[in-house]
SETIMAR-325704 format. One line per field, with one value per residue (C-alpha): residue in one letter; x, y, z. Coordinates in nm, 2 decimals, padded with zeros to 4 digits, m for minus. Layout:
residues N
r: c(a | ...);
X: c(X | ...);
Y: c(Y | ...);
Z: c(Z | ...);
end
This chain:
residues 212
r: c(x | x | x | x | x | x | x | x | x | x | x | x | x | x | x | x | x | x | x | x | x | x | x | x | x | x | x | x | x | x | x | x | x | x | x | x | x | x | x | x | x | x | x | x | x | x | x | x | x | x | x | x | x | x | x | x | x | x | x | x | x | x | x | x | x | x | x | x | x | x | x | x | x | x | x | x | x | x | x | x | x | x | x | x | x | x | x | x | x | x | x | x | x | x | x | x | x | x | x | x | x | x | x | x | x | x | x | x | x | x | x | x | x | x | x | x | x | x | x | x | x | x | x | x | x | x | x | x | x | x | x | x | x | x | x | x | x | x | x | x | x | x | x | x | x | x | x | x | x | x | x | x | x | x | x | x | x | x | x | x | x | x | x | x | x | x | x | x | x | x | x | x | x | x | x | x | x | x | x | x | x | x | x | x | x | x | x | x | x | x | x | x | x | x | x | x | x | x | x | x | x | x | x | x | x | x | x | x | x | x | x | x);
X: c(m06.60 | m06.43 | m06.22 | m06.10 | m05.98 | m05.83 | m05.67 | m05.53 | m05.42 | m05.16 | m04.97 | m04.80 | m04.72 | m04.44 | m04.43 | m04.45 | m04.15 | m03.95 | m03.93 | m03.83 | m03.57 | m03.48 | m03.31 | m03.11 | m02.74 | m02.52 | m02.16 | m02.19 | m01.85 | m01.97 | m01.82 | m01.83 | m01.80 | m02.07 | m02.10 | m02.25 | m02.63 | m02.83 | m03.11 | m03.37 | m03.28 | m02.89 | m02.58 | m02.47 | m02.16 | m01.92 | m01.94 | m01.57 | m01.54 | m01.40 | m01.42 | m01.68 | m01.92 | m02.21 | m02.58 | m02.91 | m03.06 | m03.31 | m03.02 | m02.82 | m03.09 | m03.14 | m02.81 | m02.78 | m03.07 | m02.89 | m02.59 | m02.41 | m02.24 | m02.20 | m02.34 | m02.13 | m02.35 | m02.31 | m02.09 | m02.37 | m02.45 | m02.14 | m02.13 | m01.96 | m02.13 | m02.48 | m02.36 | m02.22 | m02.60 | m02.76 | m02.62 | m02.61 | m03.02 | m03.01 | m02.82 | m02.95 | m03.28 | m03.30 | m03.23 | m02.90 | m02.85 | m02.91 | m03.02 | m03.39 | m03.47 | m03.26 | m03.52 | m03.65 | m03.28 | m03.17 | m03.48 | m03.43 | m03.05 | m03.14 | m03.40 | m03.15 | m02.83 | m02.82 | m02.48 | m02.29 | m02.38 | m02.08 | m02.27 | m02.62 | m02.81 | m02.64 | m02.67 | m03.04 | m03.11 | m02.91 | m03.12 | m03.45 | m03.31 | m03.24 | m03.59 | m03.73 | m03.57 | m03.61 | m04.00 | m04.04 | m03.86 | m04.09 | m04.41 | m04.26 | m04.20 | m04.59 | m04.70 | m04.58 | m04.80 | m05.07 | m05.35 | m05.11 | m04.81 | m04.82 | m04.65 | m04.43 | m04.06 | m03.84 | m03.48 | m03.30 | m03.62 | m03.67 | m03.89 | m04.08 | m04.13 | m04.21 | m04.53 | m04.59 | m04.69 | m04.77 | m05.17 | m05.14 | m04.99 | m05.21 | m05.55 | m05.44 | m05.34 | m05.63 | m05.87 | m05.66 | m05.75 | m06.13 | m06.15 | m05.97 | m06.21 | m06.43 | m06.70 | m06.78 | m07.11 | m07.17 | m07.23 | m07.56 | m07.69 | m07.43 | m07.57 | m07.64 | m07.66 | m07.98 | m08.15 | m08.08 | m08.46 | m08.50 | m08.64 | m08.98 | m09.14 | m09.34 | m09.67 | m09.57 | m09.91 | m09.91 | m09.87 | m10.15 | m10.12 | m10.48 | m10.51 | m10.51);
Y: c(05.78 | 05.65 | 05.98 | 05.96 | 05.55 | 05.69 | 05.94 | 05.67 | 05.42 | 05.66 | 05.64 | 05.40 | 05.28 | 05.33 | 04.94 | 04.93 | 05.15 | 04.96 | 04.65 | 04.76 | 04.96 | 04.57 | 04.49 | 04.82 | 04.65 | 04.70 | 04.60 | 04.33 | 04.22 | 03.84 | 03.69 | 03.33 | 03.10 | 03.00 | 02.87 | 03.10 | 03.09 | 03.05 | 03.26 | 03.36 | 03.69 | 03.64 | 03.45 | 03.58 | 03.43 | 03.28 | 03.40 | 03.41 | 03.58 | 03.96 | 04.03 | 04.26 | 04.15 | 04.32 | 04.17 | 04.32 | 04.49 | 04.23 | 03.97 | 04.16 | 04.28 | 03.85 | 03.81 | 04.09 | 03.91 | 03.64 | 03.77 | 03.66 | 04.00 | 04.40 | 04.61 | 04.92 | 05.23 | 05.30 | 05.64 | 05.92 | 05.79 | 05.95 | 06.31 | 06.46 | 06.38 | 06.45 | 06.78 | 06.87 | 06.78 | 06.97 | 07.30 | 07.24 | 07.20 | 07.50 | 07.70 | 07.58 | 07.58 | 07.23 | 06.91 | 06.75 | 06.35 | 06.12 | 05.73 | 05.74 | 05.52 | 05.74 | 05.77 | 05.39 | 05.26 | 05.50 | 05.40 | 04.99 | 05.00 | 05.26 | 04.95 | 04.68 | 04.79 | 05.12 | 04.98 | 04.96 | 05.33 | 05.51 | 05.85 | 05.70 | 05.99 | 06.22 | 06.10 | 06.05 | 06.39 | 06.50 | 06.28 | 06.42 | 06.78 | 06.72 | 06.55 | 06.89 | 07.12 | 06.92 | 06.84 | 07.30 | 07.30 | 07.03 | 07.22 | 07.58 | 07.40 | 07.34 | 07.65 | 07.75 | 07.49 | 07.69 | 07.57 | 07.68 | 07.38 | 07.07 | 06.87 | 06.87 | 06.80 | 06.72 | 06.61 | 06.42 | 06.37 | 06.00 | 05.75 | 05.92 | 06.25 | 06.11 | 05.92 | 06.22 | 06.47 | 06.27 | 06.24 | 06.66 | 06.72 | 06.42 | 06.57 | 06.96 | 06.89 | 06.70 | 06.99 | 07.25 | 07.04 | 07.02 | 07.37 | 07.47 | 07.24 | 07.42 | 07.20 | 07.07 | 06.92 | 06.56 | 06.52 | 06.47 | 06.16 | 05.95 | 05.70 | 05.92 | 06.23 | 06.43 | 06.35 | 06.61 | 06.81 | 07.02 | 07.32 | 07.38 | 07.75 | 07.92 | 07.95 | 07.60 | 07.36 | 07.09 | 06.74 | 06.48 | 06.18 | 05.97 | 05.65 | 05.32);
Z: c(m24.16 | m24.46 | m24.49 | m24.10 | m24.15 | m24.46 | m24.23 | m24.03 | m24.24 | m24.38 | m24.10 | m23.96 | m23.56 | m23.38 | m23.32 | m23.73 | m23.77 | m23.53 | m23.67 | m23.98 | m23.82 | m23.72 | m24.05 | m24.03 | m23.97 | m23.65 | m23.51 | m23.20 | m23.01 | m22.95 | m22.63 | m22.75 | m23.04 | m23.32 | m23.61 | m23.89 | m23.89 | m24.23 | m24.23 | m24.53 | m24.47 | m24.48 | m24.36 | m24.04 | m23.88 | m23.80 | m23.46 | m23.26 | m22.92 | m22.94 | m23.28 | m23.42 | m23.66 | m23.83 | m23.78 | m23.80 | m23.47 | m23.45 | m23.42 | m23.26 | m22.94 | m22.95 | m22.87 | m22.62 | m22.44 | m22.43 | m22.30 | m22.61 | m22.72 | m22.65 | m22.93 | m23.03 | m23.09 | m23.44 | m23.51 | m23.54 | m23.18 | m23.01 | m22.80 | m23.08 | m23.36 | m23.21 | m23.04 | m23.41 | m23.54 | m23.32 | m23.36 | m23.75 | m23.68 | m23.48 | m23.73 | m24.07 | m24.20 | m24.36 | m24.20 | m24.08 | m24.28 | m24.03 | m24.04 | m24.21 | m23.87 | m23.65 | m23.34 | m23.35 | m23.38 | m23.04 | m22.89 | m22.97 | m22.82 | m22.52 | m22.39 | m22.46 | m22.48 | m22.26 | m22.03 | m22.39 | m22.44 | m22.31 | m22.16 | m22.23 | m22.06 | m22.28 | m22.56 | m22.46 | m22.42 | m22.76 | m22.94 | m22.79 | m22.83 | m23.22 | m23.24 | m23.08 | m23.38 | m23.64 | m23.52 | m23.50 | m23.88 | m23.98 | m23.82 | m23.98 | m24.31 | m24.28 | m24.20 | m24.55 | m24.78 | m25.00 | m25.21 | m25.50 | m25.36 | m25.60 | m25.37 | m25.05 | m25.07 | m24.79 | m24.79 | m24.52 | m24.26 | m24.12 | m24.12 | m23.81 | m23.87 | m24.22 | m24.10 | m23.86 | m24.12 | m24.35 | m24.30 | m24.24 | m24.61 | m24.72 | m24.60 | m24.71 | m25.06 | m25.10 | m24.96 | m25.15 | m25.45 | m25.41 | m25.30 | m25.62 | m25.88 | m26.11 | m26.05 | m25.66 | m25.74 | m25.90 | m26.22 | m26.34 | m26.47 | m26.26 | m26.01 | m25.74 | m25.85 | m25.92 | m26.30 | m26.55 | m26.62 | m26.91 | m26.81 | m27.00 | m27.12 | m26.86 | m27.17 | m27.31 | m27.27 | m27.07 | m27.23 | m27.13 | m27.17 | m27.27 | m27.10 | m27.29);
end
């Protein structure tokens, strides 16, 4: 039991990852005037209608609700740049730089923001095709871990394929390690463990003891 909740508390939710995708910063167009808001996490502001400003999503899907702004898709969200992603994936064996919270940042703006999307069903489906190679590299990569691998590298993968392997590589380096110890068994005279008995002579006499 304890190993399993270890298990799971390695990784982390998909609600989890998006809000800290929340803080990652985007450009809103507000359509009306405000004065510049104070918050512990920043000054945002001043507001003034038709000029772009950059806010954190969180903010930024508040406003939308709101009615309060348009929010432009940041730059790696465009046809061209995802179709130029995509068939670097395709082609290349390691993995395209993209925003570490690429897939929750998509998702956040596709729920609240899909009419600013110019194209938003195909840039949906580039996005899901780039997360479909990248996931095959990813389960490939795996394939290739062996109990003589000290350690997994991998360069440019987000914050959600991250946490996806994560408790996989985790839970194999760990058995690799065990399976590769010189000594499985407990040591003896630890709490727990069996008590350490000398072994005695087959012809030594047996000791009695006389009673007091």
């Amino acid at each position: 039991m304890a190993n399993q909740s270890d298990a799971h508390s390695s990784a982390i939710s998909a609600a989890e990852l998006e809000f800290l995708a929340e803080d990652e910063m985007v450009e809103v167009v507000p359509n009306m005037r405000m004065e510049p808001l104070n918050l512990i996490c920043g000054d945002f502001g001043p507001f003034h209608p038709q000029i772009p400003i950059q806010v954190p999503l969180w903010l930024a899907v508040a406003l939308k609700k709101r009615g309060k702004c348009t929010i432009k898709p940041p730059e790696w969200m465009s046809i061209e740049k995802l179709t130029q992603v995509l068939e670097a994936e395709r082609d290349f064996e390691g993995f395209e730089p993209l925003p570490f919270h690429y897939v929750e940042i998509s998702r956040l703006l596709f729920d609240h923001a899909r009419e600013d999307i110019q194209d938003v069903y195909m840039v949906r489906s580039l996005i899901e095709d780039i997360k479909d190679v990248r996931f095959h590299k990813l389960g490939t990569g795996l394939e290739k871990i062996t109990e003589l691998s000290p350690g997994v590298k991998l360069k440019n993968v987000s914050a959600m394929e991250t946490n996806v392997v994560r408790p996989f590589v985790t839970k194999a380096l760990e058995t690799f390690h065990k399976l590769r110890s010189p000594d499985l068994l407990p040591e003896s005279g630890g709490g727990g463990g069996l008590p350490n008995r000398q072994r005695r002579p087959m012809n030594a006499p047996t000791r009695v003891t006389k009673p007091r």
